[in-house]
PDB file of N, CA, C and O in Angstrom:
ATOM      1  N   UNK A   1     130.434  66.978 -28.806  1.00  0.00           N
ATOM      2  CA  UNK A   1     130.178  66.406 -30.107  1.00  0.00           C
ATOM      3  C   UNK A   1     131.330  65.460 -30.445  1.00  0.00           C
ATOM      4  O   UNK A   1     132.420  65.594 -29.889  1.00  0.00           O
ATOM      5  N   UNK A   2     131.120  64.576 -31.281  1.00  0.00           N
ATOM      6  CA  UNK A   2     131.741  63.113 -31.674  1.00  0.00           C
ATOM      7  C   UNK A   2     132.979  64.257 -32.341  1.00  0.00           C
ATOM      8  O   UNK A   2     133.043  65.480 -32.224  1.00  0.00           O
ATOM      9  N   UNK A   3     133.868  63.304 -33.051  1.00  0.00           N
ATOM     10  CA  UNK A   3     135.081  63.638 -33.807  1.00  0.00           C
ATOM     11  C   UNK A   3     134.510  63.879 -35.106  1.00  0.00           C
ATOM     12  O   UNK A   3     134.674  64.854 -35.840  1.00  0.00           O
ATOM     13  N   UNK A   4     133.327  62.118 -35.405  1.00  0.00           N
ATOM     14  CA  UNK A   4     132.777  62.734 -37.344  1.00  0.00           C
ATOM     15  C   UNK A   4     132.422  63.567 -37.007  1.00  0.00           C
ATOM     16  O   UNK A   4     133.297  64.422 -37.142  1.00  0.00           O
ATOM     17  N   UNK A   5     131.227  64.119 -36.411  1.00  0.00           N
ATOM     18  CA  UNK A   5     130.292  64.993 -36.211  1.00  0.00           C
ATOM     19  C   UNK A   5     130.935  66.451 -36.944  1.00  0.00           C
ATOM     20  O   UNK A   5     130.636  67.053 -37.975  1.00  0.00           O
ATOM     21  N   UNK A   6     132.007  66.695 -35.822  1.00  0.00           N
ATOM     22  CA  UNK A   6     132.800  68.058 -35.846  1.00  0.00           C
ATOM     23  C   UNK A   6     133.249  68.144 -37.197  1.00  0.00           C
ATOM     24  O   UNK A   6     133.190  69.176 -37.866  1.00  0.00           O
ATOM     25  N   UNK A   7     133.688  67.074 -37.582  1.00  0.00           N
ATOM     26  CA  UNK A   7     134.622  66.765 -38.965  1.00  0.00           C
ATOM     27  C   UNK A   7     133.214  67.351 -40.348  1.00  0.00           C
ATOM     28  O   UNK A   7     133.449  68.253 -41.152  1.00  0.00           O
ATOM     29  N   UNK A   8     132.212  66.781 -40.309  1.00  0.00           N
ATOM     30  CA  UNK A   8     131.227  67.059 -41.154  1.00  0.00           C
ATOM     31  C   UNK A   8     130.636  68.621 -41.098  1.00  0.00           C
ATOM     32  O   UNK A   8     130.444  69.327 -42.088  1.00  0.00           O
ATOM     33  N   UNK A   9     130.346  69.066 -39.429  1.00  0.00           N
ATOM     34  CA  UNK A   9     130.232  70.593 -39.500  1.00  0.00           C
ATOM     35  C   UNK A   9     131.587  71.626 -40.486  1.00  0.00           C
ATOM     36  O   UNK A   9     131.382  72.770 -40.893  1.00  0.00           O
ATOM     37  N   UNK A  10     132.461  71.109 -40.616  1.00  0.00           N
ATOM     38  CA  UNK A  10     133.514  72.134 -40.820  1.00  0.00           C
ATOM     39  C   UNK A  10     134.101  70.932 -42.246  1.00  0.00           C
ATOM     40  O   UNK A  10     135.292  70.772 -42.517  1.00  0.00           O
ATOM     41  N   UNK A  11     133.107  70.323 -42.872  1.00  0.00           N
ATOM     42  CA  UNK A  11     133.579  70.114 -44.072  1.00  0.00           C
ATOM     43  C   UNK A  11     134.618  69.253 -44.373  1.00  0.00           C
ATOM     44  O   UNK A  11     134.733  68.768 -45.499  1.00  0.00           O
ATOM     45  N   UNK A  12     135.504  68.982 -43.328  1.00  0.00           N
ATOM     46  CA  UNK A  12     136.482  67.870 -43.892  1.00  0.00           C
ATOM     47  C   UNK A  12     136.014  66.425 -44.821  1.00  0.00           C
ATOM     48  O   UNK A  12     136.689  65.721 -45.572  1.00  0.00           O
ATOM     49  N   UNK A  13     134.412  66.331 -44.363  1.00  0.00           N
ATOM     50  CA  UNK A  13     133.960  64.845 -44.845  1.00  0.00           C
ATOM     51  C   UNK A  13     132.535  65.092 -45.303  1.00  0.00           C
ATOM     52  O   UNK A  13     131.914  66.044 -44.831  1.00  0.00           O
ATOM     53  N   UNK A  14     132.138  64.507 -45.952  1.00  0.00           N
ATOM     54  CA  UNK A  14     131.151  64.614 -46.824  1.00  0.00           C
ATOM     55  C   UNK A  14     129.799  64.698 -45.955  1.00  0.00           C
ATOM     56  O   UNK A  14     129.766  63.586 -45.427  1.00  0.00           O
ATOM     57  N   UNK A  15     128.770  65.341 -45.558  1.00  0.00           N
ATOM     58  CA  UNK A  15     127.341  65.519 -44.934  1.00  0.00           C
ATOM     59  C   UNK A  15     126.976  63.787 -44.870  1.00  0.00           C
ATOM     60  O   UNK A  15     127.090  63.054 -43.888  1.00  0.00           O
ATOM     61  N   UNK A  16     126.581  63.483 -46.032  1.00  0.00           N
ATOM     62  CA  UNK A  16     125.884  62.040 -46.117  1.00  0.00           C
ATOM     63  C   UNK A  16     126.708  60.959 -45.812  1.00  0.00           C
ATOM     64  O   UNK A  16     126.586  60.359 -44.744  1.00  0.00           O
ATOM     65  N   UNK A  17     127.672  60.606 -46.788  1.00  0.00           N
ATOM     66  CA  UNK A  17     128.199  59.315 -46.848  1.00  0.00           C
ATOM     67  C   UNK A  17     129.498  59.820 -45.931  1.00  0.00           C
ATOM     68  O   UNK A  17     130.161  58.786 -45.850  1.00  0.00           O
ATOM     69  N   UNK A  18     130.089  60.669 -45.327  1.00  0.00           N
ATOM     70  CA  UNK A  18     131.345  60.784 -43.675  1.00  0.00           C
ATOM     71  C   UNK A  18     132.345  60.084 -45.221  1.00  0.00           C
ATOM     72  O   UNK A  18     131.540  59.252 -45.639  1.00  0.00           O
ATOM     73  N   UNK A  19     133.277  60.033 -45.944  1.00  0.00           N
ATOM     74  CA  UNK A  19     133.414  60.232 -47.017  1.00  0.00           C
ATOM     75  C   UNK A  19     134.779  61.531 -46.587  1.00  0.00           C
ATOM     76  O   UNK A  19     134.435  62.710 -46.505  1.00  0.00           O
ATOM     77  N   UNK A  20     136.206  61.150 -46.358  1.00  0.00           N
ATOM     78  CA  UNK A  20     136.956  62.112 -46.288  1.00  0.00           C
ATOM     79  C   UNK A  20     137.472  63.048 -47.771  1.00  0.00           C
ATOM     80  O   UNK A  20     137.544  62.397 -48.814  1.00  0.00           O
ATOM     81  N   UNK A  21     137.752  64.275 -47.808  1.00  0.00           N
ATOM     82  CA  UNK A  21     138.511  64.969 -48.854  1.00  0.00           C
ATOM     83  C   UNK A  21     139.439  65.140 -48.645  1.00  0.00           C
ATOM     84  O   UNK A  21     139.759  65.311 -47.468  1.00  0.00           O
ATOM     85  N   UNK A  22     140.238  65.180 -49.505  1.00  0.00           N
ATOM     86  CA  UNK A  22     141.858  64.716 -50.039  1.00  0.00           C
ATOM     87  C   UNK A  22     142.206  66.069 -50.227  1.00  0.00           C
ATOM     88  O   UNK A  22     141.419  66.725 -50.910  1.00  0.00           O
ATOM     89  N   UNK A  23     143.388  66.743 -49.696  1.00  0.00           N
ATOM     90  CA  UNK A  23     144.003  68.450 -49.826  1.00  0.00           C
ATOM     91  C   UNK A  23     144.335  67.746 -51.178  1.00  0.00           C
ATOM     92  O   UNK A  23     144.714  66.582 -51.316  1.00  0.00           O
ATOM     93  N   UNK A  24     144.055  68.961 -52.442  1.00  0.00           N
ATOM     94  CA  UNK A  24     144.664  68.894 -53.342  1.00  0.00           C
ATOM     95  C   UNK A  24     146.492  69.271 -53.699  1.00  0.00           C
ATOM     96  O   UNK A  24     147.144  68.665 -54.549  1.00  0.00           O
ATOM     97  N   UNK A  25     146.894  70.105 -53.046  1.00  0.00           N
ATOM     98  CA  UNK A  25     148.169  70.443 -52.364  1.00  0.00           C
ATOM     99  C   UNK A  25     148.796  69.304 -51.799  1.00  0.00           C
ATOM    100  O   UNK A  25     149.772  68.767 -52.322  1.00  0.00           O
ATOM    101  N   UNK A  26     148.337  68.972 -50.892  1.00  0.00           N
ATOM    102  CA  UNK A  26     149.328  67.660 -50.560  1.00  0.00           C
ATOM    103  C   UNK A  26     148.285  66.484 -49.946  1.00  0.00           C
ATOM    104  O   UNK A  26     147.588  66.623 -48.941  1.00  0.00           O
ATOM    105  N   UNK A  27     148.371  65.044 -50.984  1.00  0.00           N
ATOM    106  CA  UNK A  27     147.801  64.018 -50.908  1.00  0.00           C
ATOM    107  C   UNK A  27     147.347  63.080 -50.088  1.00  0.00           C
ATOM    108  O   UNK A  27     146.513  62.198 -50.298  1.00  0.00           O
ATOM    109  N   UNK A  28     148.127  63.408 -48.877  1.00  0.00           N
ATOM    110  CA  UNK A  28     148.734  62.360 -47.859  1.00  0.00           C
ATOM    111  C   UNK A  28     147.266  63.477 -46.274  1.00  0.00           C
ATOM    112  O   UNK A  28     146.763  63.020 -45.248  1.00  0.00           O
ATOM    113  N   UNK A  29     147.173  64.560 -46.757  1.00  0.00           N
ATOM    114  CA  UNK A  29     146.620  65.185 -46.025  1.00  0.00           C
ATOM    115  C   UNK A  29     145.312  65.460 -46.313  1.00  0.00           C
ATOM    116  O   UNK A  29     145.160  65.569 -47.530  1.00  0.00           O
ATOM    117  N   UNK A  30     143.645  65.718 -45.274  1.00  0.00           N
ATOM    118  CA  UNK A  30     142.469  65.714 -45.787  1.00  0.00           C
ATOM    119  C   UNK A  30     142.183  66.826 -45.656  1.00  0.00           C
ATOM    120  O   UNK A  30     142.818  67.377 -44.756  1.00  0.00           O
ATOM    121  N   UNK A  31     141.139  67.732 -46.421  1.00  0.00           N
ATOM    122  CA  UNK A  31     141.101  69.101 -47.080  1.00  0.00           C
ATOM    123  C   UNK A  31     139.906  69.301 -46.320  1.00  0.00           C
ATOM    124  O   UNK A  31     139.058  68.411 -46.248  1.00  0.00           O
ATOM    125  N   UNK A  32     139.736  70.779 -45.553  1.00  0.00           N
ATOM    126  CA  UNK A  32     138.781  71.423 -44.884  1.00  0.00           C
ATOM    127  C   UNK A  32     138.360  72.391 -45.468  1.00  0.00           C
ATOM    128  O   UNK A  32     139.101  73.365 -45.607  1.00  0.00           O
ATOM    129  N   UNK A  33     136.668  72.396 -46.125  1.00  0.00           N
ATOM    130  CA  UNK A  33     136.070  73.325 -46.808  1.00  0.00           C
ATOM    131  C   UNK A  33     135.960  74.560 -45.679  1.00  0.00           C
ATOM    132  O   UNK A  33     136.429  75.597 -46.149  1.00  0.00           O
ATOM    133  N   UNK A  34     135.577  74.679 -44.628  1.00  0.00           N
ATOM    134  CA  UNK A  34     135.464  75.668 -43.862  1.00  0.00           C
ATOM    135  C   UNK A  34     133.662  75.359 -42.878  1.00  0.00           C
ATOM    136  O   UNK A  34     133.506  75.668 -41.697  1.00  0.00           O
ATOM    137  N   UNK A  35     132.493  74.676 -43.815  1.00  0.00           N
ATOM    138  CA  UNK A  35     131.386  74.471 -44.157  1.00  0.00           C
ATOM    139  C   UNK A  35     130.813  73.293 -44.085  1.00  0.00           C
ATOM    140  O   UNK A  35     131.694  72.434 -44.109  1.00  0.00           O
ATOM    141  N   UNK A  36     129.592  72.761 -43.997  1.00  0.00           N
ATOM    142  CA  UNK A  36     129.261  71.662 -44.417  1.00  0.00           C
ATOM    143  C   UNK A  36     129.474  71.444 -45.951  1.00  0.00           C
ATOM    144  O   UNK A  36     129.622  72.467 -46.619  1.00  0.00           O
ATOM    145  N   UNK A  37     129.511  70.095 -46.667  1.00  0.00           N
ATOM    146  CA  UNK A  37     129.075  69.788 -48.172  1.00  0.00           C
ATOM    147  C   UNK A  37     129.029  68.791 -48.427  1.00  0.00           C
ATOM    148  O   UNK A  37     129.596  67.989 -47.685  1.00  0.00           O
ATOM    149  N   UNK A  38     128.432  68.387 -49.440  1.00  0.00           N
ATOM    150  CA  UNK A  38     128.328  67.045 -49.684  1.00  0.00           C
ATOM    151  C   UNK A  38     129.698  66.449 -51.207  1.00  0.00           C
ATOM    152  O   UNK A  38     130.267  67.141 -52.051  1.00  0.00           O
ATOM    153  N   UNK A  39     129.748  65.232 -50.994  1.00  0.00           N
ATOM    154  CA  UNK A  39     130.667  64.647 -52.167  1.00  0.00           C
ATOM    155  C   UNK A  39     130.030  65.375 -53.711  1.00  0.00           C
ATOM    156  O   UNK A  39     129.028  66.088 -53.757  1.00  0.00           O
ATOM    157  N   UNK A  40     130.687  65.078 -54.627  1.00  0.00           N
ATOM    158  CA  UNK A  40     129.877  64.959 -56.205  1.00  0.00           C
ATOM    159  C   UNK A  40     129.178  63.703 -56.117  1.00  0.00           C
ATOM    160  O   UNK A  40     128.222  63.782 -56.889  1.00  0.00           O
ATOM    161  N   UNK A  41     129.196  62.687 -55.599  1.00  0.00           N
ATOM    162  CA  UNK A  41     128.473  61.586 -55.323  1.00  0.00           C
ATOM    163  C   UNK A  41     127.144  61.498 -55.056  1.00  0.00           C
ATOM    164  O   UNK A  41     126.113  61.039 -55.547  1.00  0.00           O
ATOM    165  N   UNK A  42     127.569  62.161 -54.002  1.00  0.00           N
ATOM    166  CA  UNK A  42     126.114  62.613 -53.032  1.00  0.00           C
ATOM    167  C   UNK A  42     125.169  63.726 -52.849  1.00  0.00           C
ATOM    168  O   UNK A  42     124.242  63.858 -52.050  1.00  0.00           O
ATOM    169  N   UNK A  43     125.659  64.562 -53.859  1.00  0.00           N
ATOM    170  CA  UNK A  43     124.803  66.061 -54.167  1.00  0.00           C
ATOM    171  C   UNK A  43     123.884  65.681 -55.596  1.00  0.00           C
ATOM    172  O   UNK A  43     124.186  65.358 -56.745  1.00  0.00           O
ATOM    173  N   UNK A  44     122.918  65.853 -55.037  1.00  0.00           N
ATOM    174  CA  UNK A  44     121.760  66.161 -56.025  1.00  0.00           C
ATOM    175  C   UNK A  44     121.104  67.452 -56.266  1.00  0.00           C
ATOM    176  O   UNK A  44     121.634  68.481 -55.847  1.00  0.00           O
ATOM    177  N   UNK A  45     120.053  67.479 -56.874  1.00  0.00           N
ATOM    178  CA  UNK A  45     119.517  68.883 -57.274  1.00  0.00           C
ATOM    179  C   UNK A  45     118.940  69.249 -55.979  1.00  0.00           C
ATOM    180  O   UNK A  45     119.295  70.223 -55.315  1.00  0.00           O
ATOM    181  N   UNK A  46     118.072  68.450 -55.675  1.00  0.00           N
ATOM    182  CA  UNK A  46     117.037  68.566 -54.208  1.00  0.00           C
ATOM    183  C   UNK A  46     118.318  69.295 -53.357  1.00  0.00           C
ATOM    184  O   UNK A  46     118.291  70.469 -52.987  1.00  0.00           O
ATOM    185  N   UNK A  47     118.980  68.743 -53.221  1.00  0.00           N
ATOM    186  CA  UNK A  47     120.464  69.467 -52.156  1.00  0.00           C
ATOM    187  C   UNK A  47     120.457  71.041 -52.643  1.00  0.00           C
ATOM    188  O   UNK A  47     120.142  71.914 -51.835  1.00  0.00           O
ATOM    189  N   UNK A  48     120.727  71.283 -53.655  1.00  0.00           N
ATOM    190  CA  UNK A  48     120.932  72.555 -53.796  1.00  0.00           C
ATOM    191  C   UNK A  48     119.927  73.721 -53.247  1.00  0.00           C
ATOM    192  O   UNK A  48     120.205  74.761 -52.650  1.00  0.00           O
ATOM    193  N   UNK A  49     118.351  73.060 -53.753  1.00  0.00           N
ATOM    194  CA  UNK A  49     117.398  73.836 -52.715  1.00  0.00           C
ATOM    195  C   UNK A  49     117.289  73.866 -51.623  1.00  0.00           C
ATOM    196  O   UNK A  49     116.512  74.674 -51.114  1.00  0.00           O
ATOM    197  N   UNK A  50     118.235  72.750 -50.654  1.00  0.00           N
ATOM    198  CA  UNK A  50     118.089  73.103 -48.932  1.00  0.00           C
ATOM    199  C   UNK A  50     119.446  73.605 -48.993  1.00  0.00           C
ATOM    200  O   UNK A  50     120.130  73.061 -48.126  1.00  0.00           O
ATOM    201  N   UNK A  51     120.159  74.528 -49.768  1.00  0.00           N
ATOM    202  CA  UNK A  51     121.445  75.116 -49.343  1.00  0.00           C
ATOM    203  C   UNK A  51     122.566  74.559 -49.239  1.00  0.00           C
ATOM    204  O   UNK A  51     123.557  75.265 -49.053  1.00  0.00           O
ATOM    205  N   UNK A  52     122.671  73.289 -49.324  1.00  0.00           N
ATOM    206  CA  UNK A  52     123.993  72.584 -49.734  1.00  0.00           C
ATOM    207  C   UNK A  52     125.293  72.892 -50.430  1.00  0.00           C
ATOM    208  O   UNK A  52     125.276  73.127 -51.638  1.00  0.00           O
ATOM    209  N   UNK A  53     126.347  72.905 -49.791  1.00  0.00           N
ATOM    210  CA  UNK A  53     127.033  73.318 -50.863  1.00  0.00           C
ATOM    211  C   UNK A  53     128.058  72.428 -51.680  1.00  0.00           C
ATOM    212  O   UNK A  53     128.584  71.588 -50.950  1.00  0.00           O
ATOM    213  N   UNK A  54     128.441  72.388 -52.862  1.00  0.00           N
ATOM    214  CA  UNK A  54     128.640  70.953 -53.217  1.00  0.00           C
ATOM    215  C   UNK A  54     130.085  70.995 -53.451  1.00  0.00           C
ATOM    216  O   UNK A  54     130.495  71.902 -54.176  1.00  0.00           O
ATOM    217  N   UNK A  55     131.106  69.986 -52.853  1.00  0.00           N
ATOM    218  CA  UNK A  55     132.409  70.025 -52.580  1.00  0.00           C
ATOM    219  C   UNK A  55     133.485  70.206 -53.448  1.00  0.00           C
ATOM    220  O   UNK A  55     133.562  69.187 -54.134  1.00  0.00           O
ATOM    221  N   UNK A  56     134.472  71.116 -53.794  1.00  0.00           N
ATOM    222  CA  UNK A  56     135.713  71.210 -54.416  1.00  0.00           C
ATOM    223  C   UNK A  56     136.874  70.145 -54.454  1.00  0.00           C
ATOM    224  O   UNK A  56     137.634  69.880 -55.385  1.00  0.00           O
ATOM    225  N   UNK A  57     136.793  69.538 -53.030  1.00  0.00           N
ATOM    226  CA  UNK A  57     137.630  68.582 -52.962  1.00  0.00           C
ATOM    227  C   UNK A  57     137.623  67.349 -53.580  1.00  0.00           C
ATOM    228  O   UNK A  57     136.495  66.979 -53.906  1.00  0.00           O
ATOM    229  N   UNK A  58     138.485  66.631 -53.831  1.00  0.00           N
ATOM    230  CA  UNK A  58     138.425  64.960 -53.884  1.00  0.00           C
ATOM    231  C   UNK A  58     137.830  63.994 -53.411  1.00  0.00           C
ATOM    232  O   UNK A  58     137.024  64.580 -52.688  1.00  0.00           O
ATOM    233  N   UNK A  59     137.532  62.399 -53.223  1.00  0.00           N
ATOM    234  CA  UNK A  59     137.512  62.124 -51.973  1.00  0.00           C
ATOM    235  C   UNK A  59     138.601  61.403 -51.795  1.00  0.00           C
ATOM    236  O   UNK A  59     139.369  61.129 -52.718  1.00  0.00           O
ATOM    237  N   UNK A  60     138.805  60.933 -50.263  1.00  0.00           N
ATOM    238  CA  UNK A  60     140.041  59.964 -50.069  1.00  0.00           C
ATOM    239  C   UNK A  60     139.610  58.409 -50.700  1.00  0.00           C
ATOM    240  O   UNK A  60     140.418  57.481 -50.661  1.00  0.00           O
TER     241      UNK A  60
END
C-alpha cells in the first residue's frame, strides 16, 4: 500500500480530501487518530450512517 493510503487507514489525514492533522501538543508535528476520519469539512450526516468517525484534530 501507497504512503497516503496507510496514512488515511490510521487517520493521520482526512478519508476524502488526504487533508493532514496538526498534533495539538506540538504544531510542527501531524496527529494520528488511531482510525479512519474525515475533516469537519468533509463529514456530513450521510457519513455518520456509514460509521465515520469525525476528526478531533486540526487540519494542517
Amino acid at each position: 500500500m501507497g504512503e497516503i493510503a496507510e496514512d488515511i487507514v490510521d487517520g493521520t489525514c482526512c478519508t476524502y480530501c488526504g487533508m493532514y492533522f496538526q498534533d495539538p501538543e506540538d504544531p510542527e508535528k501531524v496527529y494520528t487518530h488511531g482510525f479512519p476520519v474525515a475533516c469537519k469539512s468533509c463529514f456530513r450526516a450521510p457519513m455518520r450512517k456509514l460509521g465515520v468517525q469525525k476528526a478531533t484534530a486540526k487540519l494542517i
